[in-house]
Backbone bond lengths (Angstrom), bond angles and torsions (degrees), N, CA, C in turn:
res aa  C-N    CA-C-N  psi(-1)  N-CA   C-N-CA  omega(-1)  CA-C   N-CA-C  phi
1 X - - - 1.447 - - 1.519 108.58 -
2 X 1.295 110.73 123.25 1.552 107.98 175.43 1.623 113.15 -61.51
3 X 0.931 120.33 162.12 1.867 148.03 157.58 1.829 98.73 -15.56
4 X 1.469 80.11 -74.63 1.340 90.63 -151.87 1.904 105.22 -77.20
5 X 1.107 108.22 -23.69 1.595 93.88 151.01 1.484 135.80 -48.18
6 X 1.120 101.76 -60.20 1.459 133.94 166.52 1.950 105.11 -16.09
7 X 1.551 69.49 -75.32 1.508 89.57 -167.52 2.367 115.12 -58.07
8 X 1.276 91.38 -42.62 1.527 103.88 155.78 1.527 119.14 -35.00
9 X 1.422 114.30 -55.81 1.123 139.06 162.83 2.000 130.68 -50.19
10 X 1.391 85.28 -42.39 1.343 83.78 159.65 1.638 117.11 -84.53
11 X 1.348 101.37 -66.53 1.894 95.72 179.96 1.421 114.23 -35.59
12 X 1.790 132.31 -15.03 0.965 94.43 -178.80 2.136 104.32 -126.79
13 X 1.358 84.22 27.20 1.923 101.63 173.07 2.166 90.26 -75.43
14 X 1.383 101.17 146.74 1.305 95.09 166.03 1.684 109.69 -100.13
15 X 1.275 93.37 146.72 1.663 92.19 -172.02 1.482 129.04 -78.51
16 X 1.243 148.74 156.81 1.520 125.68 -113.28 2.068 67.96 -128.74
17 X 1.354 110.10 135.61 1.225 109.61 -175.26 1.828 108.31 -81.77
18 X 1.650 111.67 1.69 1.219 86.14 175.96 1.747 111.51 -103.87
19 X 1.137 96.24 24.75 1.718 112.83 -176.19 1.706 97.65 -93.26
20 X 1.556 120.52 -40.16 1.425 104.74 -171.20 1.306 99.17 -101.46
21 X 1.072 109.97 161.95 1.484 124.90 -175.75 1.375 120.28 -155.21
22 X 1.512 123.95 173.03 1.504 113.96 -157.42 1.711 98.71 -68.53
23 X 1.585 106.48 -53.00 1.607 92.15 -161.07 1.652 107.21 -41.54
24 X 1.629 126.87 -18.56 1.445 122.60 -172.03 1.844 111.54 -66.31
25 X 1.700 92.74 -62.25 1.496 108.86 151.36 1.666 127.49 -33.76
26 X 1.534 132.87 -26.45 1.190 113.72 -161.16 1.897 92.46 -105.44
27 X 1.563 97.78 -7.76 1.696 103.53 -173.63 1.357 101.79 -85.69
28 X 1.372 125.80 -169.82 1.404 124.82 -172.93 1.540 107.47 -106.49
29 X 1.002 126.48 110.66 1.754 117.91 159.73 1.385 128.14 -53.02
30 X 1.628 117.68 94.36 0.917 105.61 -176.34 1.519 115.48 -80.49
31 X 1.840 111.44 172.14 1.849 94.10 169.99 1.935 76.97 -148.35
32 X 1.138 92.33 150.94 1.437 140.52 -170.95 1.233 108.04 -106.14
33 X 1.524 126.38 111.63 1.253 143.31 -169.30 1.163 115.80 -143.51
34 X 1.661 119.49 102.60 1.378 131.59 -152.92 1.807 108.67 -151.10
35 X 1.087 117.80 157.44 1.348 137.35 -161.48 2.003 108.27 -173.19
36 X 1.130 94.46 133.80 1.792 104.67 -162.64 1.607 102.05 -75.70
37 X 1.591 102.03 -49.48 1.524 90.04 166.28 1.879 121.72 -139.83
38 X 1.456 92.28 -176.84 1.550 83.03 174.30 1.398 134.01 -69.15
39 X 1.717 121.30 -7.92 1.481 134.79 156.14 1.413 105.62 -59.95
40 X 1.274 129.87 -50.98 1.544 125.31 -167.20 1.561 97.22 -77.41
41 X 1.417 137.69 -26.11 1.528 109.39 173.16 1.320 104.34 -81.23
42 X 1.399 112.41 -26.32 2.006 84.56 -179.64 1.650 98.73 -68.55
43 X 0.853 135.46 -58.71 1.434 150.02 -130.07 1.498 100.70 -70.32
44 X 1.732 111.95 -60.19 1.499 125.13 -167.02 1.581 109.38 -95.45
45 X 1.485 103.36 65.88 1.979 92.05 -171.34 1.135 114.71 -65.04
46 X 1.569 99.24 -28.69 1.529 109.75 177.17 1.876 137.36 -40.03
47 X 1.509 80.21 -52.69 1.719 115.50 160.65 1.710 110.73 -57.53
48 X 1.276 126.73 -25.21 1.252 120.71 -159.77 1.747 96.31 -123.59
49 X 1.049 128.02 -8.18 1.104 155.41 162.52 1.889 102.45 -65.65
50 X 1.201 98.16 -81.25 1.610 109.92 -179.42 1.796 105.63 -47.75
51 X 1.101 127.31 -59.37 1.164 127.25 158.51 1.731 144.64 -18.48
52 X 1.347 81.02 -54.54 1.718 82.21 160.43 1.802 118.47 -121.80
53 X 1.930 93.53 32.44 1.684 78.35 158.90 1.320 105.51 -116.22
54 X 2.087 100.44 18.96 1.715 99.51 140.56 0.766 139.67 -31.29
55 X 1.632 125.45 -48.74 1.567 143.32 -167.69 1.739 100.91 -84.86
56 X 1.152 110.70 -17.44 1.794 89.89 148.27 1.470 124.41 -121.67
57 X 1.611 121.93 24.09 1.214 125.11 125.34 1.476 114.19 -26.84
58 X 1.741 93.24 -80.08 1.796 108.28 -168.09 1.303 133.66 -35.28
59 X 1.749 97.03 -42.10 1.665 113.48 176.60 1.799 114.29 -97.58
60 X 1.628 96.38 10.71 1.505 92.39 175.18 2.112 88.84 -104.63
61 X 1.146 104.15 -17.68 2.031 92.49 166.02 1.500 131.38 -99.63
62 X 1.791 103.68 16.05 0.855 108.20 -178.78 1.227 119.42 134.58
63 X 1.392 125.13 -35.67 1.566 126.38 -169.11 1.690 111.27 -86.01
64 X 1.578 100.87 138.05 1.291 101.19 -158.93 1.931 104.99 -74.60
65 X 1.320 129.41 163.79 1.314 108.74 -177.65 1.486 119.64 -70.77
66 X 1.347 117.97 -12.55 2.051 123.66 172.21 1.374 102.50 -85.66
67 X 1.343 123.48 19.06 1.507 123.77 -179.70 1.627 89.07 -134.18
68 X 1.399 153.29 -1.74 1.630 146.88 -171.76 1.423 73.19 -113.46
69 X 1.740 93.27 124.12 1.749 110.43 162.54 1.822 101.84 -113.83
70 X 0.813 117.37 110.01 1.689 125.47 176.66 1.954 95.21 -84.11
71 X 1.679 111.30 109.89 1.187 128.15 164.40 1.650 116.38 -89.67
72 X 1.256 115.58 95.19 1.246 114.82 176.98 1.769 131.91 -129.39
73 X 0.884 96.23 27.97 1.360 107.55 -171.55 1.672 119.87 -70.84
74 X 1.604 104.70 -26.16 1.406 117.65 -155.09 2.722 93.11 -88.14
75 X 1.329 114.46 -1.03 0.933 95.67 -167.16 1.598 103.09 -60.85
76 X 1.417 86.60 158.51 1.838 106.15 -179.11 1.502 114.68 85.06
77 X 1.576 106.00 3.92 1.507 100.05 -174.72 1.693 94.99 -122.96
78 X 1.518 101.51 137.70 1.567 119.10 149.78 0.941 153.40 9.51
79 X 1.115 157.43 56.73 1.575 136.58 -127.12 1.587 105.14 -123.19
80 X 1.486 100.65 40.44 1.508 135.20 175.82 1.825 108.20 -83.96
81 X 1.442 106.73 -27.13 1.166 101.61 -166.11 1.730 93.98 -154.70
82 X 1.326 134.41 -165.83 1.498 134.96 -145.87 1.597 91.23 -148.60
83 X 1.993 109.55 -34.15 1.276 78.14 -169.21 2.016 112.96 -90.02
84 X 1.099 115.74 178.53 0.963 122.00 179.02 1.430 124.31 62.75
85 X 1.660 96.08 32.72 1.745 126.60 177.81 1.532 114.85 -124.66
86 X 1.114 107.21 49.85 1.623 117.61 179.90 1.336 103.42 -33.42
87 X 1.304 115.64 -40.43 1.654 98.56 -173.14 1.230 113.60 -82.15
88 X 1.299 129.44 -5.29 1.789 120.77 173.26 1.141 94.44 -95.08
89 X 1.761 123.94 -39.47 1.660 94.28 179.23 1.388 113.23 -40.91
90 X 1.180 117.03 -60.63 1.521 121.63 -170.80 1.457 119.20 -50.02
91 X 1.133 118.01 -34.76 1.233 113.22 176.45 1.685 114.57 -69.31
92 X 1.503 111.34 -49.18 1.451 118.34 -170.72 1.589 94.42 -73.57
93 X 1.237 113.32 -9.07 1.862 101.47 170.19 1.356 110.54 -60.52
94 X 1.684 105.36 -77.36 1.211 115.18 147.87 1.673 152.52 7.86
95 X 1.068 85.06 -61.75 1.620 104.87 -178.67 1.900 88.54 -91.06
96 X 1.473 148.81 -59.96 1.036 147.90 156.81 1.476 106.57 -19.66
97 X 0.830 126.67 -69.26 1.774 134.86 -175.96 1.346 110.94 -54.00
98 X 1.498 112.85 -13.30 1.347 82.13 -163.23 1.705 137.22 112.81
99 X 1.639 96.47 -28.21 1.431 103.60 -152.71 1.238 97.68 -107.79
100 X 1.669 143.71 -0.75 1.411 114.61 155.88 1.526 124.22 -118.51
101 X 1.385 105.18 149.34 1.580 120.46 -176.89 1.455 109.65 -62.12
102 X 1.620 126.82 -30.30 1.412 127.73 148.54 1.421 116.41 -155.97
103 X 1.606 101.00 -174.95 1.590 105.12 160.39 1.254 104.11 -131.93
104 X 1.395 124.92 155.03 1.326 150.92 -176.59 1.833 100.91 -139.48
105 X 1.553 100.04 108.12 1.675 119.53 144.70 1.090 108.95 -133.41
């Protein structure tokens, strides 16, 4: 099964309520909102659309909306490489630290 099936597959498995839990809830849900270049955000709104109605994914499993951080800064850029993606640094900081209850892309 390719990747990107896979992954289809998860976003649309419902998530098993004894998997989330408060410490997940009291952290921030982040969501990750990305596009390789600036043709695919004009082009695929759809795609960028679906993306941030992540952020009411998050608060439809629980996370309150002053706890959904929508990371989007990086559209139109690459995801060939890390640098010059402020917003995944931040996220993989994040997620390194400790400090979020999830991610959603």
């Amino acid at each position: 099964m390719r990747l990107c099936n896979r992954r289809k597959m998860m976003m649309i498995m419902p998530l098993s309520a004894n998997k989330l839990r408060n410490e997940h809830l009291t952290r921030p849900a982040l969501v990750y909102v990305r596009q390789s270049t600036l043709m695919q955000v004009r082009d695929n709104t759809a795609s960028t659309t679906r993306q941030y109605d992540l952020a009411t994914r998050a608060q439809d499993l629980g996370w309150p909306a002053s706890l959904v951080k929508v990371i989007d800064q990086d559209q139109g850029r690459s995801g060939a490489s890390h640098s010059a993606r402020d917003g995944f640094e931040y996220l993989i900081a994040e997620v390194g630290l400790g400090r979020a209850g999830a991610v959603l892309c």
